[in-house]
C-alpha positions, 0 to 999 in steps of 0.5 A: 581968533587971538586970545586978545579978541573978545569971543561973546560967548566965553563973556557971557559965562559968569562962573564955571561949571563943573562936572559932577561926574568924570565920565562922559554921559553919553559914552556910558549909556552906549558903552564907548570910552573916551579919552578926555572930558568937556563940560558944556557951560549952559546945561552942565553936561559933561561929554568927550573930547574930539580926540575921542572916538564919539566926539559927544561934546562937539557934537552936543555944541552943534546939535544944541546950540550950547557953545562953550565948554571948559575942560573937565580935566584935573588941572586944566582951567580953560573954556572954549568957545565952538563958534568962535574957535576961541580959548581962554584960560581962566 
């Protein structure tokens, strides 16, 4: 999908959720680390990037069905969409 196509999913989003915390939820619970943050923009759960050991925001997208995730990292502004593979800078 092209940044010019339309994806659904990052639409429905009306404003951004943002972390409460910068650590990935999961991670803490089984004391992993993790390389980057996602937050996940239905429940607001923030989670690790694919780039991380656990993958907990892939993971967390598929498993529940929540699709989009805005990057929880300071200075970055985007979402993307697991469904669609689509990112939007916002």
């Amino acid at each position: 999908m092209t940044a010019e196509e339309s994806c659904s999913h990052i639409d429905a989003i009306t404003s951004i959720k943002q972390p409460h915390r910068r650590e990935c939820e999961e991670c803490v619970k089984i004391g992993a680390t993790w390389v980057h943050l996602r937050t996940c923009q239905e429940c607001g759960a923030t989670l690790c990037c694919d780039s991380s050991p656990n993958q907990h925001a892939s993971k967390h997208a598929h498993a529940i069905g929540h699709p989009v995730i805005a990057s929880a990292q300071p200075g970055e502004r985007w979402l993307y969409c697991y469904v669609d593979e689509a990112v939007v800078g916002y």
